[in-house]
N, C-alpha and C positions, 0 to 999 in steps of 0.2 A: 504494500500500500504506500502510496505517495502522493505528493502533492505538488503541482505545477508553480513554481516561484517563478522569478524573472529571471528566463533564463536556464536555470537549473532546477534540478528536484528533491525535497527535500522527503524522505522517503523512512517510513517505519516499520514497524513492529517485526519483520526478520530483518530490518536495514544492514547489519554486518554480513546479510549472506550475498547483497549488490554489491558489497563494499569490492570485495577483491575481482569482481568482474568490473567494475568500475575501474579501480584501475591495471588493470592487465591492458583494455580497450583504451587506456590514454597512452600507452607506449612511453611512459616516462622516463628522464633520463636517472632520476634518481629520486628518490622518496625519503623525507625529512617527517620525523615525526616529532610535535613541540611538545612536551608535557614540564607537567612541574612535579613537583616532588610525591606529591599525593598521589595525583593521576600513575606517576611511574611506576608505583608500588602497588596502586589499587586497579588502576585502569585498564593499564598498557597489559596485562595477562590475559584480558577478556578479548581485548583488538585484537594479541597477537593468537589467539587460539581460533578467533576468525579469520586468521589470511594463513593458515600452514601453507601455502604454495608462493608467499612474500617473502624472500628471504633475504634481501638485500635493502636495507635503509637503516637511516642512522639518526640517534634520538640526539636532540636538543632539549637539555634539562632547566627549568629556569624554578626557583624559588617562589612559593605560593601567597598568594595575599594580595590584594589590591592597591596595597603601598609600594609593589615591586611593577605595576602597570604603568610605567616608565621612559624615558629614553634612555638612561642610562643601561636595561635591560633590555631595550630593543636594539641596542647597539650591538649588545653580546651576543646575541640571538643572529646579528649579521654580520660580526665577527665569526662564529661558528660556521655559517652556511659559508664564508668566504672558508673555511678553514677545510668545511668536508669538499668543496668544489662545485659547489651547488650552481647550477646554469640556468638559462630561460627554461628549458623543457624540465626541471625540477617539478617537485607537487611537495608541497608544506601539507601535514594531515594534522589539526590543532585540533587534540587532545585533552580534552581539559573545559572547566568554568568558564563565564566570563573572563575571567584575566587570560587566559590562556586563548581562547576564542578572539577576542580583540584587540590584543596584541598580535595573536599569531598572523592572523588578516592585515592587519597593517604592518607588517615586517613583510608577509608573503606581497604585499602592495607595494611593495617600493622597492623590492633588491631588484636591482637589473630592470626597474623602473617595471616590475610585477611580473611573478611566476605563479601559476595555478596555487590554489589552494582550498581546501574542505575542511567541512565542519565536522566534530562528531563533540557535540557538546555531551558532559558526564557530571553537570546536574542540573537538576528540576529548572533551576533558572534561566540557565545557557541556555536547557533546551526551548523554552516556552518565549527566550525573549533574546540573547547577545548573540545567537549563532543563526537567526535566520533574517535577514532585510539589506546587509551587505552593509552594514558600517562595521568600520573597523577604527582602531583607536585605542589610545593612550594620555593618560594625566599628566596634569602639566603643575607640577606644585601637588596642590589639594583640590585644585580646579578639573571635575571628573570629564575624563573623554574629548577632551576642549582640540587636542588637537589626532586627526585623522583621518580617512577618505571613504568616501562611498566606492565600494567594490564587492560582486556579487562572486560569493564562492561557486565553485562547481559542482558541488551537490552539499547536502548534511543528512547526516545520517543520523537519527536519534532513534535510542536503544533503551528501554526500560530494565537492560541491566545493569549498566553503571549508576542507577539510582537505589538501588540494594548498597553499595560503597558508601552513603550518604549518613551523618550523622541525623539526629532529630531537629537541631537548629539547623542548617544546612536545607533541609527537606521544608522549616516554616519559611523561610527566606525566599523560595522557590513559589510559595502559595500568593506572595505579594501581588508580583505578574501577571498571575491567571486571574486572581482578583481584580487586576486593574483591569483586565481585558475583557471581563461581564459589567464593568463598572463604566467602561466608555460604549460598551458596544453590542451588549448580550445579558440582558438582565435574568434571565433563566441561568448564564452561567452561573454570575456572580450567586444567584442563594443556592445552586445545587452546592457552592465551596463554602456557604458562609457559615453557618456550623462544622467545623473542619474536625473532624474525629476520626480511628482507627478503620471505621467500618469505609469510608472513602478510601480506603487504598488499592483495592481492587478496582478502582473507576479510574485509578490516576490516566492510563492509558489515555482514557478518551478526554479525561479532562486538558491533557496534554497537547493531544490532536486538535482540539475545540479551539483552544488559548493558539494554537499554530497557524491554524484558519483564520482565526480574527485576524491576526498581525498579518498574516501573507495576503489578505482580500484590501489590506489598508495602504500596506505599503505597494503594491503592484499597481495602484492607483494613482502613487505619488511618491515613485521611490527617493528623491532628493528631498523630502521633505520640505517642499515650497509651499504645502496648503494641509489637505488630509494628516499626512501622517503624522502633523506635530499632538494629535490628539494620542498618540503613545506614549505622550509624555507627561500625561495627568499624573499628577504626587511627585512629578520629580523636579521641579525646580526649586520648591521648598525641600524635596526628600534627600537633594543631590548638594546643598547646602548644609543638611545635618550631617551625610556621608561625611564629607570633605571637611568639617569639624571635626568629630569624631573620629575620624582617619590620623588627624593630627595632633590631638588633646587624649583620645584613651588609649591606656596601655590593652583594652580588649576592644576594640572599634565594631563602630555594628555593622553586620552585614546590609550585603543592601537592600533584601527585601526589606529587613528590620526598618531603615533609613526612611524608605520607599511607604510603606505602611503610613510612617510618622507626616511623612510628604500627604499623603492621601485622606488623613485625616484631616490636616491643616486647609487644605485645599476645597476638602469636602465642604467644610466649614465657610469658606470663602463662595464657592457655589450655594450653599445656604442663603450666603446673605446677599448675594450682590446677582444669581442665574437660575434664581427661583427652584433649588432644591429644596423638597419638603424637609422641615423639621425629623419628622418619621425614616426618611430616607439618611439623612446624616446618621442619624444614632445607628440605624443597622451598617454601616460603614464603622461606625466608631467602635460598637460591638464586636466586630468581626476580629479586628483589628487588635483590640484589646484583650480578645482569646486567644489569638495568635503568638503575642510576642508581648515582651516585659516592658513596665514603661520606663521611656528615657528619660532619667532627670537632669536638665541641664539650668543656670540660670537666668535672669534676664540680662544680665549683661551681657550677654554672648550675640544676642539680636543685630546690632551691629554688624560685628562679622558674618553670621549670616546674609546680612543684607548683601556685603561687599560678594561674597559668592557667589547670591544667587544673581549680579550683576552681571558675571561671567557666564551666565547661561546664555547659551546658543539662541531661544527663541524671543532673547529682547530685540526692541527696536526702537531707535532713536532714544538711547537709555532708558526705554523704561521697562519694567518687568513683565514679561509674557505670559500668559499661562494658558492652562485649558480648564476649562470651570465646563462640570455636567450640568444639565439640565432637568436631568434625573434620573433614577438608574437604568443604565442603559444606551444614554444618549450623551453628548457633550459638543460643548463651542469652543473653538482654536481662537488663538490673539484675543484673547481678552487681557487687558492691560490693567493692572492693579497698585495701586498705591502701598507705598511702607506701611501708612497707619493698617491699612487694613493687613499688611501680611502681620506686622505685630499683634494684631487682634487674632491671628489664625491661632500664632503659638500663644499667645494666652491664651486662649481656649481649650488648647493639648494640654499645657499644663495645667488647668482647671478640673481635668477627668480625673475619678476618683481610681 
C-alpha cells in the first residue's frame, strides 16, 4: 500500500519489502546510510535484515538530539561522504527521527549540489510529519529549521516496526502531529486520538496512514508553502518558540510534540478569542493535551525571549507574527497576524490551567 506524493511514493505496511527492489532498480553508485546512535543500535538491524541481498554501503553515525541538528554536524556528515567517495549517483537512506530525516535531506540537498535521497522515518513523529512534504533543514542557534531547502525525497518508507524501538515519551511526542492534523483538517480524527489510551495501539496503523493523507493532500497542493500548507503549522510558532527555549535553558529539553502540544494550546486559545473557536472546542484541545504530557513550568519573564523567537518564524510578514488560528475543529485560517499583547494573553492562559 502506498501513497502518491509529488513525485514519489511514500509506501506502507510491508514498505521494507519495496525497499530493496527500490533500490536495486536505481542502479546506484553507492549507498550511504545516516543514522544516529539510537537508530544504529535499535534500527539499523530491522533495515538490515530487510535488504540481505544489500551488501555494500557504508553508515554515517551522527549523535542524537535536536541540539546536534546543526551545521557544525552537517559539515561532518559531508566530510564523511567526501571521505567514503560518495558521487552524484550516490542514495543517502536517512535513518532515523526528525533530526536524522532533516538533516539527512539537506546534507543529501547540497553535496554535489544534491544526490538522491529516502526517507525511512523510525518514529511516530518522523513518520506522521518530518519525513514526508520535502523540507529539509537544520537550526541555526535555537532558531528551529530556519535555514534549509525544499526537496522531494525518492520515496519513504514507513514501517510500524521501528515504533516497537520507541520509549512511552517518545511514542506521546508522536501523538502531537496526528492531533494537529484532525485539529486543522479532520475533526473525526482529532476525537478518535483525543482520549489516547492502551486500547488505541492497535489502530496506530491507520491512525498513521490518516495523519499521512492529510499532510500529502495539503502539501501536493502547495508544496512551497506560498498559501495552503502554512496551515501545518498550527501550535508551532508559539510551540517552536518554547522548543528553542527549552532547547537552551533545560538540562532535559522537551520534545517536540511536548513543545508542539504547549504551541496548540496557546494558539487554540488565540483562535478562541480572536477566529471564533467555541469555548467547548478549546477545553477539548486543552484536555487532550493535558493527558498527554506534563505541564511546563516556565516564568513570565521569559515572554520576551519568546517573542524575539517566535520573530524568527518563517510565516511573518512585514514583522509581524503569522499564525494559523482554527475556526473550529477541523477547519483553520493561514496569515492571520496577531499582536504581543494577545500572544502574552495565550501563555497566561497555559499557565492559568490547573
Amino acid at each position: 500500500m502506498y501513497i502518491n506524493s509529488i513525485g514519489y511514493k511514500v509506501f506502507f505496511e510491508d514498505a521494507l519489502q519495496s525497499l530493496q527492489q527500490f533500490i536495486t532498480e536505481g542502479n546506484y553508485s553507492q549507498v550511504l546510510i545516516l543514522v544516529d546512535r539510537n537508530t544504529n543500535d535499535h534500527c539499523l538491524p530491522v533495515l538490515q535484515s530487510a535488504l540481505p541481498d544489500i551488501l555494500d554501503y557504508d553508515i554515517i553515525e551522527v549523535d542524537p538530539g535536536e541540539e546536534n541538528k546543526n551545521i557544525d554536524f552537517c559539515i561532518g556528515v559531508w566530510n564523511t561522504m567526501l571521505d567514503f567517495g560518495a558521487d552524484r549517483k550516490s542514495l543517502m537512506i536517512n535513518l532515523g527521527g526528525g533530526v536524522v530525516t532533516d538533516m539527512g535531506g539537506f546534507a543529501a540537498s547540497t553535496f554535489k549540489r544534491g544526490i538522491d535521497f529516502i526517507q525511512i522515518p523510525t518514529t511516530l513523529l518522523a513518520q506522521v510529519d518530518a519525513s514526508v512534504g520535502g523540507k529539509t533543514g537544520i537550526d541555526l542557534g535555537n532558531v528551529k529549521n530556519i535555514i534549509g531547502t525544499f526537496n522531494q525525497p525518492k520515496a519513504v518508507f514507513i514501517s510500524s516496526a521501528f515504533l516497537e524501538t520507541l520509549d512511552d515519551r517518545q511514542t506521546k511526542s508522536g501523538y502531537a502531529e496526528i492531533i494537529k492534523h484532525g485539529l486543522i483538517y479532520d475533526k473525526d480524527l482529532f476525537f478518535k486520538v483525543k482520549n489516547i489510551n492502551e486500547s488505541l495501539s492497535g489502530s496506530l496503523d491507520a491512525l498513521v496512514f490518516r495523519s499521512v493523507e492529510i499532510k500529502n493532500e495539503v502539501i501536493t497542493k502547495d508544496p512551497h508553502e506560498q498559501n495552503l500548507r502554512k496551515i501545518l503549522n498550527f501550535g508551532h510558532t508559539i510551540g517552536h518558540a518554547i522548543e528553542g527555549y527549552s532547547m537552551l535553558h533545560d538540562a532535559e529539553p522537551l520534545l517536540h510534540g511536548e513543545a508542539i502540544g504547549i504551541g496548540m494550546i496557546c494558539e487554540g486559545y488565540l483562535s478562541y478569542k480572536l477566529n471564533n473557536l467555541t469555548k467547548d472546542e478549546l477545553q477539548h484541545i486543552v484536555d487532550v493535551f493535558k493527558e498527554l504530557y506534563p505541564r511546563y513550568i516556565f516564568d513570565k519573564k521569559i515572554y520576551a525571549d519568546l517573542i524575539d523567537l517566535m520573530r524568527n518564524d518563517k510565516k511573518n510578514e512585514s514583522n509581524k507574527l503569522g499564525f494559523v488560528l482554527l475556526s473550529k475543529i477541523g477547519s483553520c485560517d493561514y496569515n492571520k497576524f496577531i499582536s504581543e499583547e494577545d500572544v502574552y494573553a495565550s501563555l497566561d492562559f497555559y499557565l492559568s490551567l490547573n
